[in-house]
N, C-alpha and C positions, 0 to 999 in steps of 0.2 A: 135738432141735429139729425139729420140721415144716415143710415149708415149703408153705403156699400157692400156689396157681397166680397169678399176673400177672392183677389182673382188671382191663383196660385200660379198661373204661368208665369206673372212674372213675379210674385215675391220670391217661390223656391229659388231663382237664382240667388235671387238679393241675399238670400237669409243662407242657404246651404254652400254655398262657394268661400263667402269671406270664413264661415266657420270651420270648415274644413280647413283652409289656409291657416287660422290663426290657432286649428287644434294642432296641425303637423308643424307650425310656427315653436307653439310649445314643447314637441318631441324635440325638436332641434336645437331646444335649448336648453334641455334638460344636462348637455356633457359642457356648459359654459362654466360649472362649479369646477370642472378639471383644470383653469385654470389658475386656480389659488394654490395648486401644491401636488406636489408627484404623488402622495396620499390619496389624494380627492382622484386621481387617476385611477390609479390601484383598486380603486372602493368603485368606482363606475366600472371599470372592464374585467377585474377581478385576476390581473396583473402584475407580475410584482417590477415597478418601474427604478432600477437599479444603474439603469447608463442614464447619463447625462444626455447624450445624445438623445435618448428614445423619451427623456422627459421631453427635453425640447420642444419633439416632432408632435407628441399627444398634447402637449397644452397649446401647441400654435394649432393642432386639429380644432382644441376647443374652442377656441377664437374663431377660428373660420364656423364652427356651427354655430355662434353668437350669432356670427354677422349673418347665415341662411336665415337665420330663425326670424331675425330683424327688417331682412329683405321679405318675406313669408308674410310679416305682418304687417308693411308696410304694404303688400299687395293685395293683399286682405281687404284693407279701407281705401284700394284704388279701384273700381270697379272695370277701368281700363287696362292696368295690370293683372285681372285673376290670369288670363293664360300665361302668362310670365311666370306667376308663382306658384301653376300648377305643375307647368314645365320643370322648374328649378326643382322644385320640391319631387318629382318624376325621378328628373336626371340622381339625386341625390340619392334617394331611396333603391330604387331598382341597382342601379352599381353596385350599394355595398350590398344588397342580396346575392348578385350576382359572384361578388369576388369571396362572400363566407361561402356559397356554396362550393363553386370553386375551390375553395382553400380546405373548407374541413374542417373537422378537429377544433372544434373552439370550444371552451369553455363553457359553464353554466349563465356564467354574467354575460358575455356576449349569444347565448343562444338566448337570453330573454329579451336584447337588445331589435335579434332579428325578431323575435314574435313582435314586440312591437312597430319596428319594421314594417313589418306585415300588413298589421293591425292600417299603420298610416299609407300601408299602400292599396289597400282597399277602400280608403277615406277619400284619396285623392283621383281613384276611377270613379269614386260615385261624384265628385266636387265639377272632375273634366265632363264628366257624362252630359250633367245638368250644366255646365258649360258651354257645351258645344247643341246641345237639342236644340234645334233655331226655336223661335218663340213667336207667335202670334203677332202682328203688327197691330201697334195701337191705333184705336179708332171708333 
């Protein structure tokens, strides 16, 4: 058996984009427990969820981050979709950074939300980077 040298131009895609996707696939689905109970809201954002109304609004959030997270990892194992799901997961992160700074005044459990935040939004420039760096033509 032969072995090949490592030609990292093109593995680092291969290997650093769907991981990146399906690590911020994971943040995204860390608030889909909020949909079991105004409780499980509470204990994620640190909250006290007491209208009906604002249950509503926080557990159809958590659904909706189910389905990012689900979209994220389905784009993950598409090699044709990473800009989709770098975009998505982009458009997602940077917003709610934008609208807590913006806003202010949040709490301990949502300040650790934006660190992580953060955390996936430095995940997903290094995911677009190696994304976007054209790559060597086979041959």
């Amino acid at each position: 058996m032969v072995r090949r040298p490592l030609n990292t131009t093109d593995t680092m895609p291969r290997i650093i984009v769907p991981a990146v996707l399906l690590i911020v696939a994971a943040i995204h689905a860390l608030p889909l427990v909020g949909v079991l109970s105004a409780a499980h809201v509470s204990s994620l954002y640190g909250v006290a969820v007491r209208d009906a109304n604002l249950e509503i609004l926080l557990r159809h959030r958590a659904v909706l981050f189910g389905l990012l997270a689900g979209v994220l990892g389905y784009c993950a194992l598409r090699p044709a979709l990473h800009g989709v799901g770098l975009i998505a997961a982009s458009v997602s992160i940077v917003l709610f950074l934008l609208i807590a700074r913006n806003v202010g005044g949040y709490n301990e459990a949502l300040s650790t939300v934006v660190r992580v935040d953060v955390l996936a939004a430095v995940l997903v420039v290094v995911g677009a980077v190696v994304h976007l760096v054209p790559r060597p033509a086979a041959g």
